[in-house]
C-alpha positions in Angstrom: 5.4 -29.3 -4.1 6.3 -26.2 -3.3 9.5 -25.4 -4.9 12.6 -25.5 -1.6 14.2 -21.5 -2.3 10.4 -20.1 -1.0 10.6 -20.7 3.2 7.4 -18.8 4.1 7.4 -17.0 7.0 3.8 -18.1 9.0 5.0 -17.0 12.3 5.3 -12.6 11.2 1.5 -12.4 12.3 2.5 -13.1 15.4 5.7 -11.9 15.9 5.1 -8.7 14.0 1.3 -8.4 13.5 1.2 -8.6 9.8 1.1 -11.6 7.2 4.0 -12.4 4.7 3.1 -10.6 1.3 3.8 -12.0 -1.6 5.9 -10.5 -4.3 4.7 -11.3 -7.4 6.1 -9.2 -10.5 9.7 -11.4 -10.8 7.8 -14.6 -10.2 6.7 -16.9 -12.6 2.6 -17.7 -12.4 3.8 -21.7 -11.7 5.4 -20.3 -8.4 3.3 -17.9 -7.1 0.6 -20.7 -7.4 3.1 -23.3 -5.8 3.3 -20.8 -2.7 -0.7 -19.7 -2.4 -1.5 -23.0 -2.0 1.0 -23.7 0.4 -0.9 -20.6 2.3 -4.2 -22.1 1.8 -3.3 -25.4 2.9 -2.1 -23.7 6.3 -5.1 -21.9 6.6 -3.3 -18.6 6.3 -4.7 -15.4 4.4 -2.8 -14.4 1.0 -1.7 -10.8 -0.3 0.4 -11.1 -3.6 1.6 -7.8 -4.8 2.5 -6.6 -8.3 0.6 -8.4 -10.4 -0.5 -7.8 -14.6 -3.8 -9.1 -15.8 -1.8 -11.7 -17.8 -0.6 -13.0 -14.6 -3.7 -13.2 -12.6 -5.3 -14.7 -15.5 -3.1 -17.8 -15.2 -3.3 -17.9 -11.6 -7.2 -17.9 -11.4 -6.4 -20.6 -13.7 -4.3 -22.7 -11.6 -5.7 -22.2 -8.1 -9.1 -22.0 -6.4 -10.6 -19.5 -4.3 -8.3 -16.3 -5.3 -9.4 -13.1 -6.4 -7.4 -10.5 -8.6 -8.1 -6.6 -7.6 -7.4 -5.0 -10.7 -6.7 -1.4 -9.4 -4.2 -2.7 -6.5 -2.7 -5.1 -9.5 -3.3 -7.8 -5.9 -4.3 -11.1 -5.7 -5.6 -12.6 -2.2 -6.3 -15.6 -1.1 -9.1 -16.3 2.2 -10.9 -13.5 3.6 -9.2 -10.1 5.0 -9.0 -10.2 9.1 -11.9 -8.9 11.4 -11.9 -5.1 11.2 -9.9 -3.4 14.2 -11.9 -0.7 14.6 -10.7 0.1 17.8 -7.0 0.7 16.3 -8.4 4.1 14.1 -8.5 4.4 10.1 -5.6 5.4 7.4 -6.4 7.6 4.8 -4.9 6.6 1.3 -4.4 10.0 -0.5 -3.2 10.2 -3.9 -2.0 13.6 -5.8 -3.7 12.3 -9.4 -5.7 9.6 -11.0 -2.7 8.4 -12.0 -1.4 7.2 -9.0 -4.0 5.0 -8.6 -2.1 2.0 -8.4 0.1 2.4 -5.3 -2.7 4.0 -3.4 -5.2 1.0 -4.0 -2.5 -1.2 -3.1 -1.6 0.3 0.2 -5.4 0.5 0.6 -6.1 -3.4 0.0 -3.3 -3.9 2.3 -4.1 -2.5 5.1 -7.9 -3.5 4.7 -6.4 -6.9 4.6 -4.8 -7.0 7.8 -8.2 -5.3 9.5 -7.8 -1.5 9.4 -10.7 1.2 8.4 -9.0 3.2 5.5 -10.9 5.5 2.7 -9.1 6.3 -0.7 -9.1 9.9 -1.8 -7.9 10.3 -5.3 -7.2 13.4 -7.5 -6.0 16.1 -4.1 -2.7 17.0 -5.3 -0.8 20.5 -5.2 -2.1 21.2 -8.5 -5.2 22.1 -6.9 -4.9 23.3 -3.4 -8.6 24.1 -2.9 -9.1 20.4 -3.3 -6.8 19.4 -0.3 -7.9 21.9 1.7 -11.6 20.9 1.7 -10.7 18.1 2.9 -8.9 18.9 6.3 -11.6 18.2 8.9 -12.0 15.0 7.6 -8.2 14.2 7.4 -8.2 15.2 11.1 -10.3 12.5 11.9 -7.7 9.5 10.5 -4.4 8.5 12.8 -2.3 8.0 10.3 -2.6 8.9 6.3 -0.5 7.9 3.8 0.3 10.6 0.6 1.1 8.9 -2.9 2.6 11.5 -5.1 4.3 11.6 -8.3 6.0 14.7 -10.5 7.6 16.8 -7.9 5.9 15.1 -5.0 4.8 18.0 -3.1 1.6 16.5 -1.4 3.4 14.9 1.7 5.1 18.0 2.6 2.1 20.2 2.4 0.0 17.5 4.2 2.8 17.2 7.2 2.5 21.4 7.2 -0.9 21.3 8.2 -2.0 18.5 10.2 -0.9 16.8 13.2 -1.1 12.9 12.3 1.5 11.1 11.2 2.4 11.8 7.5 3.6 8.3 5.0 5.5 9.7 1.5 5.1 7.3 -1.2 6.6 8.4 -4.3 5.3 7.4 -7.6 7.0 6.7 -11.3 4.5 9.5 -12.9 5.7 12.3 -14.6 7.7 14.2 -17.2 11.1 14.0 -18.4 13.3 15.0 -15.0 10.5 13.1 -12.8 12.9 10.4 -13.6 10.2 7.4 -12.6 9.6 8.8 -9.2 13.4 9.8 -8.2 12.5 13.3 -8.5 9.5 12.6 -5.8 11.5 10.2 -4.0 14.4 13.0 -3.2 12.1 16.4 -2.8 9.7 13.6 -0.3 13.4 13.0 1.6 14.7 16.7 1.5 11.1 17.7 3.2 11.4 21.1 5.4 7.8 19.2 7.0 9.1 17.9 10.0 8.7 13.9 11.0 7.6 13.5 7.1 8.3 9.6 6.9 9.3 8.2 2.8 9.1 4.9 1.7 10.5 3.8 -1.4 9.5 4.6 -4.9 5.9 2.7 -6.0 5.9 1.2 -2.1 2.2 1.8 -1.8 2.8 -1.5 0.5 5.5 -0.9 2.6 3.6 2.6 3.3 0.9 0.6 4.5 3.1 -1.7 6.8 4.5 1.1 8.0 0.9 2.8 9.4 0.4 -0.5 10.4 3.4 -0.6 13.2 2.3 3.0 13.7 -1.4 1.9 14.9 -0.4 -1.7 16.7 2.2 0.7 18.7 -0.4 3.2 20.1 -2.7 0.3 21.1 
């Protein structure tokens, strides 16, 4: 039985185009199993965010038919919906290696919910000449989505030169006064890039909900 606190919202695909995620870091494996079945039994697709190995090890334990994606730190449930191709692709930038994480999980989400996205890693400030090669082919994407720790520069400079709709995800990466992403979080908020939208610190999944409502609003 699924325990009586978790009321699962089954109707925000339709009402909002978009399937109830999952939070999965301040739940125990026990529930998070309790609630994926619950989802399987209704025939619904799964997304559970913020989850360790240890974690996903029990789960695979306790339920059938899940699958962990290590990089995303995800677990899913069913298959992803029917790509919209008609809707237009995200890109999923990231300033280093190191913010991996968030990127890949605003990556799985989206391709969960049907949208084209590619994941371009290692483009941050640091290296200009790496961000700028890749302008005609950020062109091409409606909406793209910057994950940036340290200062968090990349956003702004993105929303400088291209037209598209510009997502600021700030990451906990970096020294000292980075101060686990607050640093990114207020230089992404005190932008001089106009229309620069910032989600919260780590929100590699609310950025992608956000793009979301972007591309179900133009179509």
């Amino acid at each position: 039985m699924i325990e009586p606190e978790a009321r699962l919202d089954f109707q925000r695909k339709s009402r909002l185009g978009m399937v109830e995620a999952i939070w999965g870091e301040h739940k125990t494996a026990e529930q998070i199993a309790a609630i994926l079945r619950t989802f399987q039994v209704n025939g619904e697709i799964a997304l559970v965010t913020r989850v360790d190995p240890q974690k996903a090890e029990q789960l695979l334990a306790l339920v059938e038919d899940i699958e962990f994606h290590l990089e995303a730190r995800c677990l899913t449930t069913g298959s992803p919906s029917k790509q919209q191709s008609g809707l237009g692709e995200v890109v999923v930038l990231s300033g280093g290696t190191s913010d991996l994480a968030v990127a890949a999980e605003a990556e799985l989400a989206l391709k969960w919910h049907g949208i084209k996205t590619e994941l371009l890693l290692d483009v941050g400030v640091a290296g200009l000449h790496r961000l700028l090669g890749t302008l005609e082919r950020l062109k091409q994407a409606k909406v793209l989505i910057a994950c940036a720790g340290m200062e968090g520069a990349l956003p702004t400079v993105l929303a400088g030169l291209v037209p598209q709709p510009v997502i600021g995800v700030p990451v906990s990466v970096g020294y000292g006064v980075s101060a686990q992403g607050r640093t990114a979080l207020a230089g992404m908020l005190s932008s001089c890039a106009p229309g620069l939208v910032v989600v919260n610190i780590d929100n590699g999944y609310g950025a992608a909900m956000a793009a979301l409502r972007i591309l179900n609003t133009e179509n």
